[in-house]
Every structure is written in C-alpha cells, then in structure tokens.
C-alpha positions in Angstrom: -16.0 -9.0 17.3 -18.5 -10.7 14.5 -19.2 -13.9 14.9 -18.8 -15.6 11.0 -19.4 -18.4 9.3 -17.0 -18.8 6.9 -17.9 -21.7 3.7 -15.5 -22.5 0.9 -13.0 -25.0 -0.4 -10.6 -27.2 1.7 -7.2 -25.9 1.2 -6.1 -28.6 -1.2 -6.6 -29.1 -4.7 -4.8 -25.8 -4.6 -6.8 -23.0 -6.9 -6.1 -19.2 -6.0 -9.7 -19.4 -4.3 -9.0 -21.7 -1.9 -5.8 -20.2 -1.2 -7.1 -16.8 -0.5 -10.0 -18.2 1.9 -7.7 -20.6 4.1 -5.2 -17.3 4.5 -8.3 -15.3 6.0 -10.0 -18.1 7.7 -6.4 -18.6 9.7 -5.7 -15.1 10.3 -8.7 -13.5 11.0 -9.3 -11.2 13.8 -12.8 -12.3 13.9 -14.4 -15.1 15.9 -14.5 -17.6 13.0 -16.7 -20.9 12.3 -15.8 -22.6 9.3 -17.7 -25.1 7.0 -15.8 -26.5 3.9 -17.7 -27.4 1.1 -15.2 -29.3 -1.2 -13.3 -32.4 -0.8 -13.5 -36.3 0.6 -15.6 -38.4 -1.2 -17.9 -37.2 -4.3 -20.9 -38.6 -3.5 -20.4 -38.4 0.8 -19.5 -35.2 0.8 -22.7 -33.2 -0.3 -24.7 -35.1 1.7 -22.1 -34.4 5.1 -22.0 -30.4 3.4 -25.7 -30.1 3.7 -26.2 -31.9 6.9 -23.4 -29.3 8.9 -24.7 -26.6 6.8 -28.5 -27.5 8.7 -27.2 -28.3 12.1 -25.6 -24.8 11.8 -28.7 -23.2 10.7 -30.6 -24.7 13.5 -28.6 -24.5 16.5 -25.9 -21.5 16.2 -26.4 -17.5 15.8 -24.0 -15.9 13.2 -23.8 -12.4 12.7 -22.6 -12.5 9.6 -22.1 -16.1 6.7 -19.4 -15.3 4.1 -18.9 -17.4 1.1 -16.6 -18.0 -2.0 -19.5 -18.1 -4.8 -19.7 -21.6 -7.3 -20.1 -20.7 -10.6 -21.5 -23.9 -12.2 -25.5 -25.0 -12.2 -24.7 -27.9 -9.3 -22.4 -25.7 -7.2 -25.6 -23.0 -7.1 -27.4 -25.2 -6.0 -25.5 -25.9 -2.8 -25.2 -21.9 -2.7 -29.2 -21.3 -3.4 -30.0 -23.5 -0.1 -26.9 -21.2 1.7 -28.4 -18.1 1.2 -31.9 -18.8 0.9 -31.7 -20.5 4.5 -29.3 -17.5 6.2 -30.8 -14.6 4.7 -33.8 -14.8 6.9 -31.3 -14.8 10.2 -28.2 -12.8 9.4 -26.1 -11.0 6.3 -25.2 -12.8 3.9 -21.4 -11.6 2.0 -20.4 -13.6 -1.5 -16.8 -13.4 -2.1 -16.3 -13.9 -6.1 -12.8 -15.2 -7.5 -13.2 -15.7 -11.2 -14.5 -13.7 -14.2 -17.3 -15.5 -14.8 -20.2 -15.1 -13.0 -22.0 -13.3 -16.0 -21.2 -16.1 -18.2 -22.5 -18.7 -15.8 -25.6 -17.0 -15.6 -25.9 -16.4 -19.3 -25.4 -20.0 -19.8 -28.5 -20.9 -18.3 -32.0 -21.3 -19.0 -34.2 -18.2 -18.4 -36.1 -20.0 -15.8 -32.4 -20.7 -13.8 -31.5 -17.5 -14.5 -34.6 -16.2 -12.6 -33.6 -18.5 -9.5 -30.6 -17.3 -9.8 -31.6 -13.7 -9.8 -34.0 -14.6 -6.5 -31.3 -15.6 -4.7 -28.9 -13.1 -5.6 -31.2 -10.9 -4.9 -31.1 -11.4 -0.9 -27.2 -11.5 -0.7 -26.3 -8.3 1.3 -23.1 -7.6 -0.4 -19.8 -8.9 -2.6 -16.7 -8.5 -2.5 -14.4 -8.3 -6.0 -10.6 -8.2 -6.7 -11.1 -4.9 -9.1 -13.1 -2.2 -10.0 -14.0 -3.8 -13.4 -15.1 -7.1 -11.9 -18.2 -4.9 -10.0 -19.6 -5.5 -13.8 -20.7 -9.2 -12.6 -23.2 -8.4 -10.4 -24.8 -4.8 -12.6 -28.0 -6.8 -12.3 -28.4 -6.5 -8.4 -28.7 -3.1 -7.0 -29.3 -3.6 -3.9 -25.9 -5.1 -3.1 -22.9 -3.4 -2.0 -19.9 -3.9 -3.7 -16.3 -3.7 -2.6 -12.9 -4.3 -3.7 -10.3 -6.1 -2.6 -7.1 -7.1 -4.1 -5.4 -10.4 -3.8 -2.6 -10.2 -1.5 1.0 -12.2 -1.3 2.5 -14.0 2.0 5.9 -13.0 3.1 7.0 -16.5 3.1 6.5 -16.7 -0.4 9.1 -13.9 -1.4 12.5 -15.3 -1.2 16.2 -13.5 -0.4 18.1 -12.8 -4.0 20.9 -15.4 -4.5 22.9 -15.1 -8.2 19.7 -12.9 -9.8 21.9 -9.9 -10.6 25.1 -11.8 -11.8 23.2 -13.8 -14.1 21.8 -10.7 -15.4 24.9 -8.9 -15.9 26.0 -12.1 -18.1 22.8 -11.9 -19.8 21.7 -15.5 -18.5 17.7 -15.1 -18.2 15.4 -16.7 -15.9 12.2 -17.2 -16.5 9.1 -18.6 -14.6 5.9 -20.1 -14.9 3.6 -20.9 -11.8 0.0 -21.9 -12.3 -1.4 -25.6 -12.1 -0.6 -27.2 -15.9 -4.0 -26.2 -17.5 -4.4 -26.1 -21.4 -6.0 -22.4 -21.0 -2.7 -21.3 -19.0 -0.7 -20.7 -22.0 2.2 -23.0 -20.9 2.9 -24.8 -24.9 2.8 -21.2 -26.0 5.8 -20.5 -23.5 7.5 -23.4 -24.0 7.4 -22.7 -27.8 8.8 -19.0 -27.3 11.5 -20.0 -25.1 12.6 -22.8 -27.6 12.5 -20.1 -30.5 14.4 -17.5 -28.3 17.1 -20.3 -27.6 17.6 -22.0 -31.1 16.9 -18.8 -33.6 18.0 -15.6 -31.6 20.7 -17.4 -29.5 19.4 -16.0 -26.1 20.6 -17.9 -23.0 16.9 -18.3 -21.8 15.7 -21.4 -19.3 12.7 -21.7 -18.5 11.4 -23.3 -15.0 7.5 -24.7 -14.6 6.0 -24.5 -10.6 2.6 -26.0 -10.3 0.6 -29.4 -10.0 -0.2 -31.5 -12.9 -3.9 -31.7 -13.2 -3.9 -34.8 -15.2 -4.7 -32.8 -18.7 -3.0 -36.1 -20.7 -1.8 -34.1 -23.7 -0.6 -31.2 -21.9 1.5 -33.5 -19.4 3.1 -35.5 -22.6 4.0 -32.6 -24.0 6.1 -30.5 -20.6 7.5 -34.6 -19.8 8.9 -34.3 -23.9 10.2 -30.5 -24.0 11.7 -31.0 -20.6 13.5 -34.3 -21.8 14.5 -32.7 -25.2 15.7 -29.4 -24.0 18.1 -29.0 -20.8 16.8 -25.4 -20.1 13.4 -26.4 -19.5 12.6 -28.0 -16.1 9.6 -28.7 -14.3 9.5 -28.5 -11.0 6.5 -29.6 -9.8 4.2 -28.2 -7.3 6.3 -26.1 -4.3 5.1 -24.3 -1.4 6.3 -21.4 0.5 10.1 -21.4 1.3 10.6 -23.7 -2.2 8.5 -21.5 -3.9 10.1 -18.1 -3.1 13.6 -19.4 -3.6 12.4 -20.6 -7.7 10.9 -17.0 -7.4 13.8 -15.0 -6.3 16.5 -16.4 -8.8 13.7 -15.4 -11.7 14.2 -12.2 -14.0 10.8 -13.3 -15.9 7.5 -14.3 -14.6 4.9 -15.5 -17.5 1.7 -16.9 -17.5 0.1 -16.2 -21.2 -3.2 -16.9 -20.4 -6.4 -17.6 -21.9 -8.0 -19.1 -19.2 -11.9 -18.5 -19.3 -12.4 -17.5 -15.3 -9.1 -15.6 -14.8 -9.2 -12.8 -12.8 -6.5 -11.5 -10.5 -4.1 -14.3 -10.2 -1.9 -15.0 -6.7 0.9 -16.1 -8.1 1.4 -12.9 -10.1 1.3 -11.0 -7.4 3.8 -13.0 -5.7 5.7 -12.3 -9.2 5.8 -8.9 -8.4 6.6 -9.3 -4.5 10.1 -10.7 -5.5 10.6 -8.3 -8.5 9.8 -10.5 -11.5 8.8 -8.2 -14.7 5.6 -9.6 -15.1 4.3 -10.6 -19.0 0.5 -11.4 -19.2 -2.4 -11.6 -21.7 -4.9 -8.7 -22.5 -7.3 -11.0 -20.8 -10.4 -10.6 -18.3 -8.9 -8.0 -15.4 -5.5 -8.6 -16.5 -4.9 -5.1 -17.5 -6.2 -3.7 -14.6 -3.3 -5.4 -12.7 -0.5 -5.1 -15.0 0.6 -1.6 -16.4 3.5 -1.2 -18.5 5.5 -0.2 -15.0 5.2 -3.9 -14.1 6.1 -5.6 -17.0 4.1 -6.0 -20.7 0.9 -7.2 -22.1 0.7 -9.7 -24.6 -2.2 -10.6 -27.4 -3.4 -14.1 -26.2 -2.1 -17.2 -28.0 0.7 -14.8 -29.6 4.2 -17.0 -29.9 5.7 -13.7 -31.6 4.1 -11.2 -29.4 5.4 -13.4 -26.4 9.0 -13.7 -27.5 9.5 -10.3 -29.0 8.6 -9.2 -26.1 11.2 -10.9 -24.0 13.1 -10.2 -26.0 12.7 -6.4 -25.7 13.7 -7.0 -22.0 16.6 -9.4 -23.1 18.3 -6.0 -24.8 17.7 -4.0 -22.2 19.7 -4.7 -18.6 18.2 -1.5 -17.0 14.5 -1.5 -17.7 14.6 -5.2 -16.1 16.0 -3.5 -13.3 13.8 -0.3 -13.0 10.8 -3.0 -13.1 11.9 -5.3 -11.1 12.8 -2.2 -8.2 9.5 -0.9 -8.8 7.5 -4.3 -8.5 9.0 -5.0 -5.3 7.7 -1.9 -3.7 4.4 -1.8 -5.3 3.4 -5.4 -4.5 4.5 -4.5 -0.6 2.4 -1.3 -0.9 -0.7 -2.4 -2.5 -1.0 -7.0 -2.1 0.3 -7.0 1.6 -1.8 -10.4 3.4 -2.1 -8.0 6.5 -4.5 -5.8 4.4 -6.1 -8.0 2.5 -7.1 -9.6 6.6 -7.7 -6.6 7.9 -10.1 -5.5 4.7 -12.1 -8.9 5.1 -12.3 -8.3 8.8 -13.6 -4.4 8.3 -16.1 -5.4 5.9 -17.6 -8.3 7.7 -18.0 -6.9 10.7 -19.7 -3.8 9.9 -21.9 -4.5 7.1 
C-alpha cells in the first residue's frame, strides 16, 4: 500500500474536477493524506495552503504526491512550490481535467513559460481523460502519460418511471446539467427548444440541473424563459438521488458547448449511464467521447444544427431507443467509478 498525498479542491463549488478528486480521495484503496487547496477565506487560505503544504514536507514521508494541475499564472505558482519541493523526496503524478494546459502555457511570457517548462519537467507522470488530451504535455518527454476516463456513481443513475410512455405519445424530455456558464451553450438550448415548440409543434420541455454561478445576464435570461414558457424549468442544483430521478425521466441530454477548458464532462457520462441520447458540440475531446452510437454532434453556437437535430430523433421512436439501450451498457462497461478507483490506485502505486 502507497502512502499518497493527495492536493486539490474542496468538494464544493462543484466543478467536474473536484468531483472526480473527492470520489478517489473517499474510495481509495490506498493509504491517503489529503491537502485541499481551495476554499475558506481568499486571502487566509493560501497562506494556511502553504503553511500545511511545509509542515508536510518537513515532517511526513510520501511515497507518492498526486495533484489536480491549476491552469492559471497564480494557481502555478502554488503548483511550482508543490513540485519543486516533492520532487527531490518522492514521485510527483499531475492529474489534468481541462483542455487547456497548452493555452495556459502559450499565454505566457517566454520567461514563464520556461519556469513552467522547469517544473514540468520534474513531474514523473500525468494522467489524461483521452488519448487526444496526451497532446498537452508533447513538450515533456520524460513523463509518462496515461488515460483514464471519467467515471459515473451508481447513485446518480435513477430507476425509469413514465420515460417509455411519454415516448410512445411522443412527449420529449430533454435535459441540461452543467453549472449556468455563458460558454455552456444553455440560451442556445433554450432558443431551440422554444423554436421546436412554437414553429414545428413538438411537445418538447426542457429541464435545467446545475448552480447559478452568478453570470447576471445569463441568470435574467433562464428566470425570464422559465417564467414565459411552462415547459422550461430550472431546477437548480441536485445531487445524487434528485439528480438520477431528473436523469431517468429524460429522452435528451444537451449541453452545446463552447466552453474553452471542456474536456470529458461527468455529467455526460452520467447522461449515458441512464440512457439519455447524448447531443454535444464538435468541441475540444468531445468527439472522442461521443460517436454517432451515443447520440449526435452538433457545430458550436448552431440553433439550426441543434434543433434539427432533435428533431431527427423526435421522428424517429426507435433510434431513441437503440441509443438509449446502447448508452446504458456502454457507460457501465467503460465509466464505471470502481475502475476509474482502481486505475488511480494502480497507477500510483507502482509508478
């Protein structure tokens, strides 16, 4: 058994990163020591980060420090004293989340983006969501990369209530569950639902799952449509048993995304675990994840794209139920939490 220290965000605000490194910091096999590095006070809180982050340097022997990686200049900062200090006593494993590693980098200054090679340069290995993400760190050969996938937990797949009669009376469910971000695609959705309703006559409603971030004009706009229209609803944000049940009685999961640092999203998976037909964006890794077996890709910012293809679905009872068979069994074959531990664990303890 490796003994790990494990540093990354608090649990809460909710982003897919923190998700994923609370689910393997509370089921790990492994004997785990865990430093947060986000949350409480602003100004405290760095200070309190980098004072743990010495008393563990000085007084406790790891075999092994893992780490979800920041991608902004003051977030590296707290990552260049990680590594730099750990390096000389143990392995040192970067977890990456987002697609944009390269584009941090590349938004630097040269003379940043030679510390930031330096450092990189001493991290042992990191671990991706897909093959195509390996691309962010083509500039250090001496690291190991792996993959692995993003996973689903079984609480958040719920038990099929009136799904199938409302689809036999051609009553469609859709979904969207991401925090309210501009970049999600969310007014986009809104607008193709509202077309799909008042100029094709499709009995479409459309629930929103996820926390308002405070984006002002975002919010004003999902408080109007949900006022003005009775088949839009937002539901705030909802957690396991909540969640899956929302899941569950949905034909349609959508997130249209143009969202900069998007690159393997939970809550699609979880889409697939209870037999949504996922419809994305040709964005980032998105197409490495969805394949016309799981649902459609759409052009980002498309209204057309994004309501034709609905509508496609709409027309066609079966193929919603050949994808939504087929997503079940592939998101319990290939996202399962218990492989997505046991990967972590595998990799940590033998590198």
């Amino acid at each position: 058994m490796a003994k790990i220290l494990c540093v990354g965000p608090k649990s809460k605000p909710l982003t897919g990163q923190s998700y994923a490194f609370n689910a393997y910091v509370n089921n790990s096999s492994q004997d785990i020591d865990v430093l947060y590095n986000s949350g409480g006070n602003k100004y405290l809180s760095p200070f309190i980060f980098m004072c743990s982050l010495l008393y563990k340097f000085v007084f406790f022997r790891y075999d092994v420090v893992y780490f979800t990686s920041s991608r902004t200049k003051v977030g590296f900062i707290r990552d260049f004293i990680l590594i730099i200090l750990f390096s000389r006593k143990c392995k040192v494993i970067n977890h990456l989340h987002g697609a944009d590693f390269i584009d941090f980098r590349e938004s630097c200054c040269e003379r940043y983006q030679k510390i930031i090679d330096f450092t990189y340069g001493k991290v042992s290995s990191s671990i991706v969501l897909t093959k195509g993400m390996m691309e962010q760190y083509s500039k250090y050969p001496q690291m190991k990369i792996y993959t692995v996938p993003n996973f689903y937990e079984k609480e958040s797949v719920g038990v099929e209530s009136n799904r199938l009669e409302n689809l036999r009376n051609k009553s469609f469910k859709v979904i969207f569950l991401s925090n309210l971000i501009p970049e999600k695609g969310l007014v986009e959705l809104i607008e193709a639902i509202v077309l799909l309703r008042t100029e094709k006559n499709h009995d479409v409603s459309l629930s929103i799952v996820g926390a308002d971030l405070g984006y002002n004009e975002l919010s004003s706009y999902v408080r109007g449509s949900c006022n003005k229209y009775d088949y839009i609803s937002y539901e705030g944000t909802l957690f396991r048993e909540e969640k899956a049940m929302v899941l569950s009685c949905s034909h349609f999961f959508v997130l249209p995304t143009y969202y900069p640092t998007e690159a393997q999203p939970i809550s699609i998976i979880e889409g697939m675990a209870n037999g949504c037909v996922i419809i994305t964006t040709e964005h980032n890794y998105l197409p490495e994840l969805i394949s016309k077996k799981n649902g459609s890709l759409i052009k980002k910012k498309d209204i057309q794209a994004l309501s034709v293809s609905l509508e496609g679905y709409f027309n066609d009872v079966n193929k919603i139920l050949n994808v939504s068979s087929y997503n079940r069994e592939y998101a319990s074959i290939e996202f399962s939490i218990d492989a997505y531990i046991n990967s972590l664990d595998v990799i940590l303890s033998s590198t």
